[in-house]
C-alpha positions, 0 to 999 in steps of 0.5 A: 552693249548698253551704255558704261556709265562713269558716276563720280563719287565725292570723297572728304578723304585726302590721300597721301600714299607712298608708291614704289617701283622695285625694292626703291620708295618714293613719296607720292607728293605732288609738288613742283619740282623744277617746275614740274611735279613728283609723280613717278610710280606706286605701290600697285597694292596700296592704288586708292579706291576709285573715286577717293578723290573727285575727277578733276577736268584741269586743262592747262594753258600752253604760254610758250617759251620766251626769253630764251627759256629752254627745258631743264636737263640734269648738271651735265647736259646742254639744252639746244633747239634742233628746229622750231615753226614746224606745225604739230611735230609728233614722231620722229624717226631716224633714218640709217643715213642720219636722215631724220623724219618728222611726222605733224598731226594733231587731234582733229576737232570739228562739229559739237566735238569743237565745240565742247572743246572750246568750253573745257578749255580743250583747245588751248591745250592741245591747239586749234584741232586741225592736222597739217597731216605731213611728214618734214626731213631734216639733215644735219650733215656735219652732225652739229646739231644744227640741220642745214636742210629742210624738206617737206618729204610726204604730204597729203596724209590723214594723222601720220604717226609711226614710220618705218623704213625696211629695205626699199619700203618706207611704211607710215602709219595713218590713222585710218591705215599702214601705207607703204611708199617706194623708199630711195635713200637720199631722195627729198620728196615722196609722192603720195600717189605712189602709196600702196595701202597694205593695212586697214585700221580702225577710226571709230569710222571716222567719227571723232568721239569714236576715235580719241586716242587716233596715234598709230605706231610703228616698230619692226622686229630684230630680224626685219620680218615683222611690224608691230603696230600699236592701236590704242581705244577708240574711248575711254572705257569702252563707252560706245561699245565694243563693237567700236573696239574691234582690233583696238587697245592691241598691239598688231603684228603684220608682215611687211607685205600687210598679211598676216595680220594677227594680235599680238597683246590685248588689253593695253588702252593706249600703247604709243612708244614701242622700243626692244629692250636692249640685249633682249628680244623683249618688246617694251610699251609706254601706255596711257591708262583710262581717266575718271576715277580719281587723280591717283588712278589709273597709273600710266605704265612702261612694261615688257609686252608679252607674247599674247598677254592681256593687261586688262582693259576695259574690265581691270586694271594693273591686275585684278583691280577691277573697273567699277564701271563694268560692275554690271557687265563684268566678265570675271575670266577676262578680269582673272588674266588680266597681267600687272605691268612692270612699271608705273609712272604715275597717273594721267602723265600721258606717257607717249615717247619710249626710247632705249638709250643704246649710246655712250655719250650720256653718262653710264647711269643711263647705258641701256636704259629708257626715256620716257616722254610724258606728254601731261594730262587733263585729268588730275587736280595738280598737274602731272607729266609734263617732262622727260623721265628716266628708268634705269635698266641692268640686264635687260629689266628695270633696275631702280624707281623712275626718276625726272631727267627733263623738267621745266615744262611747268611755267605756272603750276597753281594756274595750270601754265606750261611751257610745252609739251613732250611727245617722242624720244629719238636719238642721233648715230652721236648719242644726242636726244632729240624731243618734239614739243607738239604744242610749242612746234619745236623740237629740243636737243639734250647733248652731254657736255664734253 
């Protein structure tokens, strides 16, 4: 395939839209707001042109939390940190037993990648591009939010994300493949010699550029007999060709023992958070839509996964908006299947963590519904993402426009400063949030006040 070419054109038109989700609308204003910004879905209808607005390349700068600053929760809730000095924290995953596991990964940046990096402003971003590559327990006995112990539970990993106990298998996610270890409930430490590597995934071959969206994570099914593992593009558009993106931008579905390998949805650029939504057998997704065509394209999106759907990617996206980049190359049948999402909010948010709220300590506006992480993006002139949104739900679909649940991530909107940056929505047997910050190497708990 020959090279796609992404050729930004200039426009003097400003463009103020409103976006909607459902029957709600919201003004699409790109203020601060809490020290975050208003950015939370469209009227898929009315999406801008590409390249109504020049591609912006605005990488903010991570000043961390000082003076005992914390995120910003709704009048009822309390902000607390669960744990800090931890080295990248991404993933968490709570056990049955109230085990919780910590995954710490980064991007690896290395060579002219490295380079490039340091003259965009990348690093200071994303931080300095090594992976600590392991996975960290923490036990809060008597369930205060305060964990009395701390272990490194499993070391020598290669840019762990998505873990999964089932049965006597604790399964983590690599980039590069879905290991499975011997799991004992209550035991500290796994030996990594005892991996059993079940499932090969594919890395761009280990080259960096080839592999930029690296996270690979994981979900089972109600019944325990199937695993879904999100992989998301080795690029932006499909740039090094798509010989590169052989069972990527998909959701797998395997057995347990790794057979069985077959693609469940296609077409999702980059799926991260993976959740069922409640009182349904409905798989739902937060994915990261491709960059370079303007601040207001393309929208991120939460939607329900269907069972063999195709959502677009690379030739359209949200429907028959075709890709102007695959112009030369467009295939018309792919563009023609090509499924509209449920949910949008809003473009370059990052959105990575997706977490049903099945509890009953948060108020009951949030019964049922998801939390969205929104990890915040490089790609768009003023800031967006950057905090914890919050869609609700009523009988398994969304019920009304997503709205900003944790803010405060912003320190300095007009210079591009930020406090942190949210990755995974868990929660505790008690109803209380936990969030990893992966930039401030923190994780934050968000408990409603009694």
């Amino acid at each position: 395939m020959k090279k796609v070419s992404a050729v930004i054109t200039l426009s003097l038109l400003t463009m103020i839209f409103i976006c909607a989700c459902g029957n709600n609308k919201i003004t699409n204003n790109p203020q601060a707001l809490n020290g975050s910004t208003v950015t939370s879905g469209y009227n898929v209808d009315s999406l801008p042109p590409p390249y109504a607005t020049k591609s912006a390349k605005n990488f903010s700068k991570v000043v961390g939390w000082k003076d005992g600053k914390t995120p910003v929760a709704p009048q009822g809730f309390t902000v607390t940190k669960f744990a800090d000095g931890l080295d990248h924290p991404r993933w968490i995953y709570v056990a049955d037993n109230g085990d919780i596991f910590v995954t710490e990964s980064n991007t690896i940046l290395k060579g002219i990648v490295k380079v490039g990096a340091k003259m965009s402003r990348k690093v200071r971003t994303q931080g300095y591009g090594v992976s600590a590559n392991r996975i960290t327990l923490f036990r809060d006995a008597d369930k205060n939010g305060i964990p009395e112990s701390r272990h490194v539970y499993l070391e020598g990993l290669k840019q762990p994300f998505g873990m999964l106990i089932l049965g006597k298998s604790f399964y983590v996610a690599n980039t590069n493949a879905l290991w499975q270890f011997p799991y004992t409930p209550g035991a500290t430490k796994i030996d990594v010699l005892s991996r059993k590597e079940i499932v090969v995934l594919p890395d761009g071959g280990g080259e960096v550029k080839k592999n930029i969206h690296w996270t690979r994570n994981l979900i089972s099914n109600q019944t325990k007999d199937k695993i879904y593992i999100a992989v998301g593009a080795g690029s932006n558009i499909g740039e090094h060709g798509l010989e590169n993106e052989i069972r990527r931008a998909n959701i797998l579905e395997v057995n347990p023992d790794g057979t069985g390998e077959r693609i469940y949805a296609s077409g999702i650029r980059n799926p991260v958070g993976m959740d069922w939504a409640p009182g349904t057998n409905t798989l739902w997704a937060a994915v990261n839509e491709r960059d370079l065509l303007g601040d207001e394209l393309v929208p991120d999106y939460i939607t329900s996964v269907k069972e063999d759907g195709f959502y677009g990617w690379p030739f359209a996206y949200f429907g028959q908006h075709e890709d102007p980049r695959w112009k030369e190359q467009q295939q018309p049948h792919m563009v023609a299947k090509s499924l509209v999402p449920d949910v949008p909010v809003g473009a370059h948010t990052a959105s990575l963590g997706l977490a049903f709220y099945i509890h009953k300590a948060f108020p009951e506006k949030y019964h049922n519904g998801a939390f969205v992480a929104q990890h915040g993006s490089w790609n768009r002139s003023i800031l967006s993402g950057y905090k914890v949104i919050f869609v609700p739900f009523s009988n398994g679909k969304p019920s009304g426009p997503p709205e900003d649940f944790l803010t405060g991530f912003i320190s300095d909107l007009s210079d591009a400063e930020v406090h942190g940056r949210p990755v995974c929505v868990a929660f505790l047997a008690d109803g209380s949030m936990l969030l990893t910050d992966d930039v401030s190497n923190a994780i934050w708990r968000v408990s409603a006040n009694e």
